[in-house]
Backbone bond lengths (Angstrom), bond angles and torsions (degrees), N, CA, C in turn:
res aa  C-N    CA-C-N  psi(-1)  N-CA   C-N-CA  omega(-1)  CA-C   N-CA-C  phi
1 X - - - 1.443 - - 1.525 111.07 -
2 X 1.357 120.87 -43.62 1.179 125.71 173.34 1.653 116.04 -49.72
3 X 1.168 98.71 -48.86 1.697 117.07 -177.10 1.656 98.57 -43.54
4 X 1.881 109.79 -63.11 1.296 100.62 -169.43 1.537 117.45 -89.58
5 X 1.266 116.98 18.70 1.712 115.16 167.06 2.153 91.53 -96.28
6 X 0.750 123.15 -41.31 1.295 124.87 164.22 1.548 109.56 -30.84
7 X 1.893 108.39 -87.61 1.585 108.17 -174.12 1.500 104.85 -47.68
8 X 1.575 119.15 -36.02 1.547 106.03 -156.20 1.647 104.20 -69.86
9 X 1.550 100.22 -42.70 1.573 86.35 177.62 1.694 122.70 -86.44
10 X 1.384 103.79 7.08 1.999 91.82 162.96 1.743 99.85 -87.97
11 X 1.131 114.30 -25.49 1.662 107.71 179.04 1.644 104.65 -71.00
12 X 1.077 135.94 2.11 1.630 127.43 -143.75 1.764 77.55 -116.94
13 X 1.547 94.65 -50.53 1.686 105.62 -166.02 1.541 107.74 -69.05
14 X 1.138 120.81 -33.67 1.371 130.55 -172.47 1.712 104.14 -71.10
15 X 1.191 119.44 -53.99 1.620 125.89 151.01 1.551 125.38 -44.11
16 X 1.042 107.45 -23.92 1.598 118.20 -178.81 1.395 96.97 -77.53
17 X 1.406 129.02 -48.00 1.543 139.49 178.18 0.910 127.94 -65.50
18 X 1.595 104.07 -28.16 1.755 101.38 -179.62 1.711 91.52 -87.53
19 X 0.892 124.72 -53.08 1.923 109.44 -175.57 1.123 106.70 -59.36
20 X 1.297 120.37 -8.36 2.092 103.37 173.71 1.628 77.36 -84.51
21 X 1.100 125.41 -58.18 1.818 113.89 -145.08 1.912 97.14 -51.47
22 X 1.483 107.07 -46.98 1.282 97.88 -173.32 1.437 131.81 -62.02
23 X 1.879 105.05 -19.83 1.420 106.46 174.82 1.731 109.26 -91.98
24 X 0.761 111.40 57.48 1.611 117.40 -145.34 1.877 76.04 -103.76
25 X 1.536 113.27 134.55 0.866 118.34 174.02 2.016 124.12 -47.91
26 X 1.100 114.05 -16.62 1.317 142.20 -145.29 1.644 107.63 -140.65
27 X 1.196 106.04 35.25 1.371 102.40 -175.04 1.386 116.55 -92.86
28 X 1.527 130.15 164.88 1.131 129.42 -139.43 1.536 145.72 15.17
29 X 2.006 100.54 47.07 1.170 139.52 125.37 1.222 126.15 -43.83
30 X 1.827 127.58 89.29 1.488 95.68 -172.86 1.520 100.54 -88.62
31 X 1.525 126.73 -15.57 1.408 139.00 -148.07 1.209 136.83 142.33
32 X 1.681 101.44 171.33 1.556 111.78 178.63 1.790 104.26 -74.77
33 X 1.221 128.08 136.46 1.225 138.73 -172.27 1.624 111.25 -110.78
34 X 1.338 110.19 -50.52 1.316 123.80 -156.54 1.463 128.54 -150.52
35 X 1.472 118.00 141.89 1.533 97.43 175.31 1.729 96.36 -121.75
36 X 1.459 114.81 154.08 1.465 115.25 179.29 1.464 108.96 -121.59
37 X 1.693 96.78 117.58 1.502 98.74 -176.62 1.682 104.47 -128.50
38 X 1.227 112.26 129.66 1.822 115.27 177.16 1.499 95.90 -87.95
39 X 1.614 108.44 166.04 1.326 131.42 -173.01 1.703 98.29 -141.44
40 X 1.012 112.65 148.60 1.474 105.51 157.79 1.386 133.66 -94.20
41 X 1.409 99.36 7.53 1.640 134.53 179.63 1.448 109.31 -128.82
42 X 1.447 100.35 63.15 1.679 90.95 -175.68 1.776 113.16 -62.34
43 X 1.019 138.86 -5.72 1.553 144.08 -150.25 1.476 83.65 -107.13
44 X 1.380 113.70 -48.49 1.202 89.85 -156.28 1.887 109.81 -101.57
45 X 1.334 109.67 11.24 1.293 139.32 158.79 1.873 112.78 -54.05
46 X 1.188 86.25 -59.43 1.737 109.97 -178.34 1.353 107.44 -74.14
47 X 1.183 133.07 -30.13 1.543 135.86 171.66 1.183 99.89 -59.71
48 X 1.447 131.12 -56.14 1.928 134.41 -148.99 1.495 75.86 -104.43
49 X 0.944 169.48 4.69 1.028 119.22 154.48 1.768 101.59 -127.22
50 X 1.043 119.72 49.73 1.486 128.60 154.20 1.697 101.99 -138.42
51 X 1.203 119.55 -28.65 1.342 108.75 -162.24 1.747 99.09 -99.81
52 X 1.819 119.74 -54.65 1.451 92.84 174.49 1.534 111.95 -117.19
53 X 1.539 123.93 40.18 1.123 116.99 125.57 1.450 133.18 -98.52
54 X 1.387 106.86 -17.53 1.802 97.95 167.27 1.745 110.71 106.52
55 X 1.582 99.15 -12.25 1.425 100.18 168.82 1.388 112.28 -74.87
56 X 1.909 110.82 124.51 1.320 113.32 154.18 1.432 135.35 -70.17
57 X 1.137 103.85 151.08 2.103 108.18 -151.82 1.803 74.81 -89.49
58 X 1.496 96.66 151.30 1.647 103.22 -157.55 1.602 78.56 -110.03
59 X 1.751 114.59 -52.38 1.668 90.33 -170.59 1.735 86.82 -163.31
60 X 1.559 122.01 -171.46 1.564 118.97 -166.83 1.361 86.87 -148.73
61 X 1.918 113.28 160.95 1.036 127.65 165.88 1.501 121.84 -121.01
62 X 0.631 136.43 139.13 1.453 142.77 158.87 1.166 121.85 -90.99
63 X 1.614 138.74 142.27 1.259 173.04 159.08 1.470 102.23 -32.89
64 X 1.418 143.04 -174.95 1.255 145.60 102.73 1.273 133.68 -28.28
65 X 1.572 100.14 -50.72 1.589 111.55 163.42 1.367 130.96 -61.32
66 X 1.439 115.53 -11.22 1.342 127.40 -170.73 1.885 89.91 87.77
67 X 0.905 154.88 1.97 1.405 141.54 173.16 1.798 115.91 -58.49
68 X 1.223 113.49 141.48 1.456 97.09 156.38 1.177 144.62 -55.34
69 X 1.143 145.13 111.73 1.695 143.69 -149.00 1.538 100.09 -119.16
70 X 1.392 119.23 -20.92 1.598 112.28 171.15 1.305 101.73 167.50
71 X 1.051 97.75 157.03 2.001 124.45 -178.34 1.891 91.57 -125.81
72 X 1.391 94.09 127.27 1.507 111.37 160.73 1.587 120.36 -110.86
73 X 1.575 117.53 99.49 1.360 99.67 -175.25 1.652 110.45 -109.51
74 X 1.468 103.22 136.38 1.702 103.89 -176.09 1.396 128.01 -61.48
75 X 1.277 142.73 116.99 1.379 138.68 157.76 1.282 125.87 -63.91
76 X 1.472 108.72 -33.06 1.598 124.41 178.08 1.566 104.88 -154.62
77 X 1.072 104.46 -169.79 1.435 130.70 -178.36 1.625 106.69 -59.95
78 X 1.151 101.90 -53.18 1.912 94.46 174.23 1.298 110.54 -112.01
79 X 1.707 119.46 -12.18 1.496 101.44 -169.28 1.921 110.26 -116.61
80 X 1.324 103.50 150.86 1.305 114.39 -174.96 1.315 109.26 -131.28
81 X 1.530 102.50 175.33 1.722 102.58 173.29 1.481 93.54 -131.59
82 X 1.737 128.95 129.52 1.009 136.28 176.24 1.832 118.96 -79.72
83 X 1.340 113.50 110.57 1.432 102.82 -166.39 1.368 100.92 -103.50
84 X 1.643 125.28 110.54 1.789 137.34 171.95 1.280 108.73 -76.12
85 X 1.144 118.39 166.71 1.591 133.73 137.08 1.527 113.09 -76.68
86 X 1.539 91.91 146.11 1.534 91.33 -176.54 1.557 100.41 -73.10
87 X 1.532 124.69 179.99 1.320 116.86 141.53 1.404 110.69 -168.54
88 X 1.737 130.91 -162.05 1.477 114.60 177.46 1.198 127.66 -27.20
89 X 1.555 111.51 -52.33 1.593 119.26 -163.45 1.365 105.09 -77.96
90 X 1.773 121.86 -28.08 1.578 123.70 -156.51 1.210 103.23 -134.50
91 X 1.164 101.15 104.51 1.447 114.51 151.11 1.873 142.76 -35.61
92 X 1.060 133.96 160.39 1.345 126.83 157.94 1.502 114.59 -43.86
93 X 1.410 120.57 151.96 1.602 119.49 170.29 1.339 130.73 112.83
94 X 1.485 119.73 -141.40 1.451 130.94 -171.89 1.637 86.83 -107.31
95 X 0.936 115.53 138.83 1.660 115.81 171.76 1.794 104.42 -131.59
96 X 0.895 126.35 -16.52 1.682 131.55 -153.65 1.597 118.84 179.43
97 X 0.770 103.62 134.06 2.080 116.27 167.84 1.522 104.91 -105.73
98 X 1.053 128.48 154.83 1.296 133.71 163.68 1.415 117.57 -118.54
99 X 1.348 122.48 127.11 1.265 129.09 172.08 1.816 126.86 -110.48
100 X 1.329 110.97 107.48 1.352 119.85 -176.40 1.859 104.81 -48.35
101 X 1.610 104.14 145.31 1.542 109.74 158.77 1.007 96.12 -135.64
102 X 1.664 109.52 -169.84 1.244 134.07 -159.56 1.730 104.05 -104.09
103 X 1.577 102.66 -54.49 1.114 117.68 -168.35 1.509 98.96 -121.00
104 X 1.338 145.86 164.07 1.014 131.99 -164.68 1.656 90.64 -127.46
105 X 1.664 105.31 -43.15 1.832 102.02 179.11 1.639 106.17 -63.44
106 X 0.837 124.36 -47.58 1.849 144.24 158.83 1.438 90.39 0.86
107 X 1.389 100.26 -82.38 1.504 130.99 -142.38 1.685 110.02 -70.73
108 X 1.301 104.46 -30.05 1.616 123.23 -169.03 1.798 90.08 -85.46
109 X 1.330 112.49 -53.50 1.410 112.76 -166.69 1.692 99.13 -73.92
110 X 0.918 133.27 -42.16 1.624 125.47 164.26 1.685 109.52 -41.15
111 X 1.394 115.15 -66.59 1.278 97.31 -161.21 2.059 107.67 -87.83
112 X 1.004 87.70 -20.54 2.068 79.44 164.28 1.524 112.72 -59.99
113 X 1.565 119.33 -37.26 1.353 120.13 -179.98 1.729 116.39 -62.34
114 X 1.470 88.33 -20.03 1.463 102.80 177.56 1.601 127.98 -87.45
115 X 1.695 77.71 -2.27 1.835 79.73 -173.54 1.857 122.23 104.46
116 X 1.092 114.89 0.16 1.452 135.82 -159.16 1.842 93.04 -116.83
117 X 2.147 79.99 125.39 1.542 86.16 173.26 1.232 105.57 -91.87
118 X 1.495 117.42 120.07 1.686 125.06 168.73 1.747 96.71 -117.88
119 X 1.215 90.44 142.89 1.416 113.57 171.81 1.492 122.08 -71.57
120 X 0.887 110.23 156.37 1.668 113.03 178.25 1.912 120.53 -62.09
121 X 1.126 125.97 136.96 1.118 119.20 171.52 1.241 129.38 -51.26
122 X 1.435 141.50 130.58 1.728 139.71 162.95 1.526 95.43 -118.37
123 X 1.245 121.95 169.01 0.794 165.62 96.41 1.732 116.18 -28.61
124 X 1.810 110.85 116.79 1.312 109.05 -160.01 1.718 87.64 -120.42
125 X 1.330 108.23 -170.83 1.600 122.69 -163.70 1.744 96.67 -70.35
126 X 1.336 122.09 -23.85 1.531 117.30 -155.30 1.345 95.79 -102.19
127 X 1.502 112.51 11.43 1.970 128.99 -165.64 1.830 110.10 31.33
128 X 1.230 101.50 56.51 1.256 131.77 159.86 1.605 108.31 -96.77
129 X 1.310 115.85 133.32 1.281 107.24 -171.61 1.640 91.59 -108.14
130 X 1.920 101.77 122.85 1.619 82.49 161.77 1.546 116.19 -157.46
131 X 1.327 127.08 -151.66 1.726 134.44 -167.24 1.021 96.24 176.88
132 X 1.409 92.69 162.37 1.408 133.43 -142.62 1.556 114.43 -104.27
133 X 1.246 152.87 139.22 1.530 148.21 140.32 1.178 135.32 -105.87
134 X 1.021 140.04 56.59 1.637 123.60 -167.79 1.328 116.51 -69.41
135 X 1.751 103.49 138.03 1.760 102.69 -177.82 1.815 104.13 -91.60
136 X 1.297 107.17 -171.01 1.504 105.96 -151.79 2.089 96.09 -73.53
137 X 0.821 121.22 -8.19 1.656 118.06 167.83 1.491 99.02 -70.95
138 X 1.212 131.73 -30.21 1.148 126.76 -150.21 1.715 140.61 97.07
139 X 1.637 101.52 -9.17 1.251 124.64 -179.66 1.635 109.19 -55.27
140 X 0.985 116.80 128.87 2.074 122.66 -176.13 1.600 113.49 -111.34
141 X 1.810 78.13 96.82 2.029 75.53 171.52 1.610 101.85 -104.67
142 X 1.540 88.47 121.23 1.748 112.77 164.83 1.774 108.51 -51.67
143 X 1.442 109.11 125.69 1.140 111.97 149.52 1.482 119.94 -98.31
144 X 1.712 118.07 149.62 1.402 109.89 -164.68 1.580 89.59 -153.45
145 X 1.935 115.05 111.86 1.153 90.59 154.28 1.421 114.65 -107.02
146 X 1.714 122.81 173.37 1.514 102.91 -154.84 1.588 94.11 -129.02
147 X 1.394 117.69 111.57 1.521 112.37 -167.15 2.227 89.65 -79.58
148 X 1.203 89.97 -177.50 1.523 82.38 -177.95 1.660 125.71 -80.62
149 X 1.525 108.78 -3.62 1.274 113.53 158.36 1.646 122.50 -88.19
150 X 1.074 102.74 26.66 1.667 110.01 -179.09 1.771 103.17 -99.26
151 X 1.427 106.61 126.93 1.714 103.14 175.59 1.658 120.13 -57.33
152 X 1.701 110.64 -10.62 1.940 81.08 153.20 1.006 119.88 -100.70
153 X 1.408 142.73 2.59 1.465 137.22 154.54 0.758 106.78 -72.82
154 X 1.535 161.90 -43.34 1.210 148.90 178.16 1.668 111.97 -76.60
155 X 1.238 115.48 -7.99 1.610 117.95 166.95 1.372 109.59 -85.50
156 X 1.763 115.73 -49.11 1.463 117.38 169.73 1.632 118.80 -55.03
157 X 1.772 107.03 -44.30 1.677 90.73 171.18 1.528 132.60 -72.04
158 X 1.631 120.82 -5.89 1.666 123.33 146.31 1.144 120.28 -86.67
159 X 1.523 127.30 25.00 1.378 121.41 161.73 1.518 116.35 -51.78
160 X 1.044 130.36 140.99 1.882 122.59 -175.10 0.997 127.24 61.05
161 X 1.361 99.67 -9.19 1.873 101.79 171.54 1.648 128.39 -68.68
């Protein structure tokens, strides 16, 4: 008897957690995705960190011009580090994090209700749909949700392959 007042109340409690997680101020947050850092050596950016750190390059962009516009190389299954070229607007460094959602209108209408200037959704080159937030430093976390034709879902679903 003990046994099943036990399971019943870790199942009771375990249910208790998932409806807090879902009313979770912040819901359909799935995560941190990405960090965005420019080089002024993008080539040789992409060497050290595919060749002697060991991260595989998940996928590349191109410009209009045909230029390189970014290297995404995977750390894990969902997370990457986005490697830019610097240029007028961007500096050397950390420029951006990216944070996965669920819903992307969701996510925009949550935090505008909140008072938060987010930008409008696009659709970007990797057909990731995403927008923008900057907090009051100015720091820009990318929102990105990733339907399954977006190049990090299709990089995350050959993870281990």
């Amino acid at each position: 008897m003990r046994t099943l007042s036990v399971l019943v109340g870790g199942i009771l409690i375990g249910m208790g957690i998932q409806i807090a997680m879902s009313q979770s101020q912040n819901s359909g947050i799935v995560g941190v995705n990405h960090v965005g850092i420019a080089f002024d050596d993008l080539d040789a950016a992409v060497e050290y960190y595919t060749g002697t750190l060991g991260y595989p390059e998940a996928f590349r962009i191109e410009n209009d011009a045909g230029e390189l516009a970014l290297v995404y190389v995977q750390v894990s299954q969902g997370t990457f580090v986005e490697l830019q070229p610097t240029n007028e607007n961007r500096g050397p460094g950390i420029n951006h994090f990216g944070v996965v959602v669920d819903d992307m209108d969701a996510a925009i209408g949550m935090w505008r209700d909140r008072g938060v200037d987010v930008q409008d959704a696009r659709t970007s080159g990797t057909n990731a749909i995403l927008s923008n937030v900057f907090d009051p430093n100015g720091n820009r976390m990318e929102l990105l949700e990733l339907p399954p034709e977006s190049a990090h879902a299709q990089a995350m679903a050959r993870w281990g392959q």
